[in-house]
C-alpha positions, 0 to 999 in steps of 0.5 A: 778652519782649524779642523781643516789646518789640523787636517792638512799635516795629515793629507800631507803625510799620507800623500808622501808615504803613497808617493814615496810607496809608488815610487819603490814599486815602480823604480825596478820597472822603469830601470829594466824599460830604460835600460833596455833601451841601451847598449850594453856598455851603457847598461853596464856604465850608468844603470840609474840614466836615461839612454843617451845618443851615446848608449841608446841601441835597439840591440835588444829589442832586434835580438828578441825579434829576431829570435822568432820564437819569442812572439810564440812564447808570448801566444803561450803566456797569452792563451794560459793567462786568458784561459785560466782568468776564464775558468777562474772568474767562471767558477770563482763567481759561480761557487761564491754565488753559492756560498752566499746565496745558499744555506746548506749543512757545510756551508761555512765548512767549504767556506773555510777549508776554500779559504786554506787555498789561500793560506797553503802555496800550491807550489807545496803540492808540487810533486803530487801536481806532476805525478798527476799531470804525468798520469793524464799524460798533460806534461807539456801541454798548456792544459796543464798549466791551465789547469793548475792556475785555475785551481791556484786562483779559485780560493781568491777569487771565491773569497773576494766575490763571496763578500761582494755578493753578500751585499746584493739586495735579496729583494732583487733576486727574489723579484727575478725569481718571481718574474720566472727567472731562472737561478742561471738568468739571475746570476748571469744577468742581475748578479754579475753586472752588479759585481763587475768592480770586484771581478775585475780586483779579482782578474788583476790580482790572478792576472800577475801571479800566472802571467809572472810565474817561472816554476810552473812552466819550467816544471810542466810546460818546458818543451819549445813548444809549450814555453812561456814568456818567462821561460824564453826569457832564460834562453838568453841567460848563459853559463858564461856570457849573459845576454842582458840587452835581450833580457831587458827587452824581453822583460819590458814586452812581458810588462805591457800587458799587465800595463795593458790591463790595468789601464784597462781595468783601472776604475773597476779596480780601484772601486772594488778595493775601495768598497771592500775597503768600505765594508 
């Protein structure tokens, strides 16, 4: 009884700093959704209310529509995110089966020179990244910005799952390999299902950075044809007169499908980060 009473400040707290936590994250997402619901005086008038009848508008949202392209740019963001969190959970998943399966001279080398990946921002690279792209002649193209999103995701997502397949049972393997599996069978169809929490950690966490980033697309891709969400976004921002209703609204349709996706994966999620905690 007194453990539990001793205990109890305890949960407290910690629910309070979680609670005061989520609310700091989620309150720049609530205020563009909410105020993209508004009139521009209203935005202007009273940030911090929910719409009224008064400043409640639909402006920005039929100004988005209305532009046409927006719903191409959004194909664009969507045929990148998906390629790139393709190759990356492909690949990522098949080198740390590598690392962590096999023993090689060099192995705990490309463990560490793969894990620089994560310490160096590849925005670094930046100029050498176009004077290649320009060389292949990818400017302008989605290839480019696949490609480069795929290289930015891979240190990740090899030092994650390379953990998680440390943990799977060598007795299970060696059974598939005495039944005459192959290695291929043995990844795809023992390996794989057993890391699914951690796959889906490692999506997430690729997910935001490239459906988010501004600097690749603006640097490789900015042609009307190749532009991404963030990038359409700014045809609403001007020199002198800022359209913030198309803004907002165009921001708060970028967010669902991060919505999406975690809802989506949310129980993979929290079990992956919970057992990587736990390990």
């Amino acid at each position: 009884m007194s453990t539990a009473t001793h205990s109890l400040p305890r949960t407290i707290g910690a629910h309070a700093i979680l609670l005061t936590y989520t609310a700091i994250a989620l309150f720049p997402v609530i205020l563009v959704v909410m105020n993209s619901f508004k009139s521009r005086a209203g935005i202007f008038g009273a940030p911090l209310t929910p719409p009224t009848t008064k400043t409640f508008d639909l402006i920005g949202y039929t100004t988005v529509i209305g532009q046409g392209d927006f719903f191409h740019y959004f194909q664009n963001s969507l045929v990148v995110t998906v390629a790139s969190l393709f190759f990356v959970l492909l690949f990522g998943a098949m080198a740390a089966f590598a690392l962590s399966e096999y023993r090689f001279r060099g192995n705990t080398l490309m463990g560490l020179y793969l894990a620089l990946g994560i310490m160096i921002p590849i925005r670094l690279g930046t100029v050498a990244i176009l004077q290649l792209m320009v060389a292949s002649g990818l400017v302008n193209t989605l290839t480019a910005l696949i490609l480069v999103y795929t290289a930015q995701g891979l240190p990740l997502a090899i030092f994650i799952l390379s953990e998680f397949m440390k943990q799977v049972s060598n007795d299970l393997k060696n059974a598939g390999r005495i039944d005459g599996l192959s290695e291929y069978t043995i990844f795809f169809r023992l390996v794989l299902p057993l890391v699914r929490p951690a796959m889906a950690t490692v999506a997430v966490f690729t997910m935001i950075p490239i459906w988010n980033d501004l600097w690749f697309p603006l640097i490789l891709a900015p042609s009307e044809e190749t532009k991404t969400v963030t990038l359409g976004a700014q045809l609403f921002l001007g020199q002198f007169v800022t359209n913030w209703n198309a803004i907002l609204a165009a921001l708060s349709l970028a967010i669902l499908p991060v919505l999406i996706l975690y809802v989506i994966f949310s129980r993979q999620l929290i079990r992956g980060i919970t057992s990587g905690a736990v390990k």
